[in-house]
N, C-alpha and C positions, 0 to 999 in steps of 0.2 A: 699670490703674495699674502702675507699675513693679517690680519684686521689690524685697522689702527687703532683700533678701542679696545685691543687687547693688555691687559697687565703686561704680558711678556715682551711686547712690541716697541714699548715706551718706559722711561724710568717711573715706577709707579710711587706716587704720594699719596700717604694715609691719606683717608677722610678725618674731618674733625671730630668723628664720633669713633673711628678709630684710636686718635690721639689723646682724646681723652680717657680709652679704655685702658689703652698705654700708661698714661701717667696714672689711670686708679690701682692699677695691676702693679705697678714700682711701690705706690704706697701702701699695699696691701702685704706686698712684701717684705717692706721695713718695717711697717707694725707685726711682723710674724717673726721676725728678723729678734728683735727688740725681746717679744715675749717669752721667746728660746733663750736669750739673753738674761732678761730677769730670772725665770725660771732657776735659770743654772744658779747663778747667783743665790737664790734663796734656797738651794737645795747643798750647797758648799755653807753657809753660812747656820744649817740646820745640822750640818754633818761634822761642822770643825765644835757645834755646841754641845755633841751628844760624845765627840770626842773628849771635851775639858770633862764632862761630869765622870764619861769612864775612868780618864786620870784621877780629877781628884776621887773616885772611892779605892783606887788601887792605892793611894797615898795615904786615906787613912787607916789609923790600927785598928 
């Protein structure tokens, strides 16, 4: 028969030091989530700036 103190034996629940790896791991990825997000953000908002200058010197004579 199989140990009873095996993982596979029994339904297994994290430790609390698991748990907490868990929840720094989620927020580790929302802060990287976030950064990818601003990122883009400041790189569309550098892109639509360099766009108006090229317009306006097409526009003037």
């Amino acid at each position: 028969m199989a140990d009873p103190s095996s993982p596979h034996s029994r339904i297994y629940q994290k430790t609390p030091v698991e748990r907490k790896l868990d929840y720094l791991n989620s927020l580790l990825a929302r802060r990287e989530q976030s950064i990818v997000a601003q990122d883009f953000v400041a790189r569309q908002t550098a892109d639509e700036e360099k766009l108006k200058r090229l317009e306006e010197k097409l526009v003037q004579p």
